[in-house]
N, C-alpha and C positions, 0 to 999 in steps of 0.2 A: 612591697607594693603589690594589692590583687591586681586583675586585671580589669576590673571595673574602674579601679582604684588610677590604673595606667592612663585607660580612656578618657578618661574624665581632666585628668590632666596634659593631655596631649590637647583634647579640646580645647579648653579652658586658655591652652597657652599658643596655641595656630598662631598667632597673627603672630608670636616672637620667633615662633620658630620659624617661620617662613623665610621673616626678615634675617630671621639668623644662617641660615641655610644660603641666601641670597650674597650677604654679606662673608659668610665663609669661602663662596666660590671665587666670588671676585678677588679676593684678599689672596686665596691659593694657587687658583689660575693665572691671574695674570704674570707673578714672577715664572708658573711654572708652563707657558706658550709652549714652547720648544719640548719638554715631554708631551702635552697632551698630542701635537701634528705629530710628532712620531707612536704614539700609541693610541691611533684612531681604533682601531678593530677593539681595543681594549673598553676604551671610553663608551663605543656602542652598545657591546653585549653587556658592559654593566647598566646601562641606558634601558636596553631590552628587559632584563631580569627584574630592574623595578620598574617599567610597565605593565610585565604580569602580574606582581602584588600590589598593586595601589587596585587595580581592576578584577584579581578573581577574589580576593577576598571579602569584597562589595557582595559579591553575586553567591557568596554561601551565606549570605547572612537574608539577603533578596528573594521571598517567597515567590516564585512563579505562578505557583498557584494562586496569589490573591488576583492575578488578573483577570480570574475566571468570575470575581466580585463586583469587576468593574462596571458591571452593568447596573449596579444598584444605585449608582450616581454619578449619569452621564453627564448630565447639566457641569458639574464641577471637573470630569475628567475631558471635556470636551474642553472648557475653558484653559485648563493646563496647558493641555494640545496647540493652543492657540497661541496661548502668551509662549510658550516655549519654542515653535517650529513657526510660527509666525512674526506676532510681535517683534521679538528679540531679534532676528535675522534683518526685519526691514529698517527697525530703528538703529542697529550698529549698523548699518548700511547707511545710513544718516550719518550717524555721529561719525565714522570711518568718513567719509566725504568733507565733511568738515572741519577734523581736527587730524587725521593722518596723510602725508605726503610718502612714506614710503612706506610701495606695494608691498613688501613681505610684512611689514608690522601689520597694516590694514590689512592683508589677509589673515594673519594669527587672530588678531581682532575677531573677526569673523567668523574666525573658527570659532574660539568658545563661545562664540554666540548661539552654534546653533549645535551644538554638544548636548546630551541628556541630561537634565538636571541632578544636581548635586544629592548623591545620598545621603550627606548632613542634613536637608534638610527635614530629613525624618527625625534628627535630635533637635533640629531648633522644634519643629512642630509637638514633640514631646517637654520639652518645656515651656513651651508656650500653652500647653492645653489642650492641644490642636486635635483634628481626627486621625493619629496615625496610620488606622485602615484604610485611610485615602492615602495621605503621605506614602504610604509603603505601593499601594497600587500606582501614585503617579511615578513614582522613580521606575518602575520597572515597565510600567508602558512608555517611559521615552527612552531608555534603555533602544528598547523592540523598536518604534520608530525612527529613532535614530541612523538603526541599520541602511534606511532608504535614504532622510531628508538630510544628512551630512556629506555625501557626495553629491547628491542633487543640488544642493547652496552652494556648492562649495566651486563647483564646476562653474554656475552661473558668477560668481563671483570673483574669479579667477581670471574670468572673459571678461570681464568688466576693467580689472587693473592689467588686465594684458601680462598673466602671469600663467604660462603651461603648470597644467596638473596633473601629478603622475598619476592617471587615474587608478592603470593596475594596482600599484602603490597602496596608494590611498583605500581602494577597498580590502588590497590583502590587509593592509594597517587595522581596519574597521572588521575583518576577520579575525585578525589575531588580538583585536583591544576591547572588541565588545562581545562578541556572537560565542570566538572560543571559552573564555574566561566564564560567558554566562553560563554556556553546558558542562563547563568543570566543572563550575562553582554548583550550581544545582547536584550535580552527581553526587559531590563532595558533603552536601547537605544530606542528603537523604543516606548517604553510605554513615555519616556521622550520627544523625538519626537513628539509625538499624543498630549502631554499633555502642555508643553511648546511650541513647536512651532519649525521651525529649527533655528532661531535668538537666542530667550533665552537659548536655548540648547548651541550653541557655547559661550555666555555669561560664561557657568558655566561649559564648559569641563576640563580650566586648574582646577579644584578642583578634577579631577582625579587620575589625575600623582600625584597631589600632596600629595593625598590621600597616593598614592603607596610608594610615597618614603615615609613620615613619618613611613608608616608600614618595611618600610624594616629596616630603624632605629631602629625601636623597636624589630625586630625580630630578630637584629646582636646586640642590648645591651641584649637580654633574652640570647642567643648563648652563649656570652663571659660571663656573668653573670651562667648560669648554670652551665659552667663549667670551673671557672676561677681557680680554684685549678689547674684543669690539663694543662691549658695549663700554669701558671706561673710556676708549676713544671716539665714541659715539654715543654718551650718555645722554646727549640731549634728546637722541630720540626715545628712550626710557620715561622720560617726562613729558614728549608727545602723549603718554598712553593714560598720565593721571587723568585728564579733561573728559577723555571718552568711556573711563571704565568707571568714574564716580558717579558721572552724568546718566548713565546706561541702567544701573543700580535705584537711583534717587527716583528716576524717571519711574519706572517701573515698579518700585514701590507705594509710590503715590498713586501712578495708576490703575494700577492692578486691587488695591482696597479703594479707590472711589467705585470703580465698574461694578466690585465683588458684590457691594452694598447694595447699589443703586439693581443689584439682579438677585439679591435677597438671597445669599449665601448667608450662611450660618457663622458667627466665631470660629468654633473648630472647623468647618470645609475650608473658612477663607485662611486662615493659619497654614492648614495643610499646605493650599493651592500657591499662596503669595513667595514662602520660600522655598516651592518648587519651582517656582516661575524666574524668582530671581537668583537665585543661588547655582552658577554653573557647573559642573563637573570639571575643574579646572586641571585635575589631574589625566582624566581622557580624551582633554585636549592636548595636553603635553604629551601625552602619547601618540596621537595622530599625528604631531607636529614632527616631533621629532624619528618619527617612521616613513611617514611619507613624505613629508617637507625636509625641514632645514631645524635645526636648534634657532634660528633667530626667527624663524614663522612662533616656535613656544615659547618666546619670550614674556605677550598678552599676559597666554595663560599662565604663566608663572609669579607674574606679578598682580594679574586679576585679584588673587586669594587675601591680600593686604586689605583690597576695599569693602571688597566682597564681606569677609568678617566681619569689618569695624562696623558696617553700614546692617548689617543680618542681626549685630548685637544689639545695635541701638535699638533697630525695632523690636527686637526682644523684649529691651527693658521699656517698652512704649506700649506692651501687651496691654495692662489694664486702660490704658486710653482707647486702644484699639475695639477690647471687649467692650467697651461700653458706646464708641462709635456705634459698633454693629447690632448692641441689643437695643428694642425697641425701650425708652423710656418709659416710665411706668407711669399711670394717668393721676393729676394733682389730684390728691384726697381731697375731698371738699371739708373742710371745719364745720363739725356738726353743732349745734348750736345747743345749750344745755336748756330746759324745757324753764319756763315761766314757773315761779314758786306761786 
């Protein structure tokens, strides 16, 4: 199997592998409790080691450069900004208030709420048609925002459920998950550049992503594996989390292509814009979570990636309704009438 060939099938199959990944830890962790409390240090550093590869190998494939383009369409990277650090933070804020009773879930909640959006969605907007020059500009400007509006929500949010934030924590987490991985990952690019060539380099880019998702696998069977006691003896608040994260998704899809329209974005801008809007980085949530927080704060994002998919696919395959939503109808030919013999 190339590696084009790998990508493509690791995408293709997320949503089993997730579940499988989910279902392996619980199946393995719970008989084995008693190993993992005695080999915490162990459990961490492997916890650590796929937080760096779910997140620098994002960031060698993430031109920095194109954010220098970003002024060629502000109208649409402003609305990103919007739906992502805005929208999404006040309406889980909602949906957290109405369907979750305990503070650690509501706050993982909330955490991937207000997470950089999803590098996938530069494959969904790639097969969708979409403008990837945007797609690629918005993943990496909420990347860079991110740096500020995640501990600033995160604080406010925290006060809210009356839950301490290790703030230090939390920003070293946001140094070692976002900021370091980005200036590897750039180095890593351009030293690959210099040294391969730009041909060989695109030869070898799908082993990025694919990098990333194998690690997220692994980070969501260590997740449910550390702590598969609690959640088989607490499953029911696992099912707290279906209502909020379906709803969160649904909402936001719907709204995000009425507004798009009605402000006269294009097919490809709205494709870009929509599954960067909704599509979360679920994997650097799980890494904040489980850095600064607790493994049951990353529970959300670990289980977010189930809905997140199925809901990202469907509008996928809803493309051609959406294209013709967005393009202006074409004016009824009037019937020309054949001339009197």
């Amino acid at each position: 199997m190339n590696l084009k060939a790998l990508q493509e099938h690791l995408n293709k199959w997320l949503l089993g592998y997730v579940v499988l990944a989910m279902a392996l830890g619980l199946l393995i962790g719970h008989p084995a409790a008693g190993w993992t409390k005695t080999h915490q240090p162990l459990v961490s550093n492997l916890t650590t080691v796929m937080v760096f590869l779910i997140v620098y190998p994002m960031m060698i494939n993430l031109r920095l450069e194109a954010l220098v383009n970003a002024g060629r369409n502000l109208k649409s990277l402003s609305l990103a900004v919007i739906y992502n650090f805005l929208w999404a933070p006040v309406i889980g804020w909602l949906l957290a208030q109405a369907f979750l009773r305990d503070p650690m879930l509501a706050l993982g909640f909330l955490l991937v709420m207000v997470v950089p959006c999803s590098s996938m969605s530069i494959g969904y907007t790639g097969l969708a048609e979409g403008n990837l020059e945007l797609a690629t500009v918005t993943v990496a400007l909420s990347f860079v925002l991110a740096v500020i509006a995640v501990p600033l929500w995160m604080l406010g949010f925290a006060a809210n459920y009356h839950v301490g934030v290790p703030l230090q924590d939390m920003l070293m987490s946001i140094l070692t998950v976002l900021i370091a991985p980005m200036v590897l990952g750039y180095l890593t690019r351009l030293g690959l550049m210099r040294w391969l060539g730009e041909k060989k380099f695109k030869a070898i880019q799908p082993f990025f992503p694919s990098l990333s998702l194998l690690a997220m696998y692994g980070i969501v069977f260590l997740i449910f594996f550390a702590k598969a006691t609690l959640i088989i003896e607490k499953w029911n608040l696992v099912l707290m989390l279906v209502l909020p994260n379906a709803l969160f998704i649904l909402l936001t899809l719907a709204v995000v292509t009425w507004l798009n329209r009605r402000l006269g974005l294009s097919y490809r801008d709205h494709m870009a814009i929509v599954f960067a809007s909704t599509g979360k980085n679920n994997g650097t949530a799980i890494a904040i979570a489980t850095t600064a927080f607790s493994p049951l704060v990353a529970i959300p994002a670990a289980t977010m990636p189930i809905f997140q998919i199925l809901f990202l696919a469907l509008y996928l395959k809803m493309a051609g309704w959406v294209r013709h939503y967005f393009e202006k109808k074409p004016p009824v030919a009037e019937i020309s009438k054949q001339p009197a013999d």
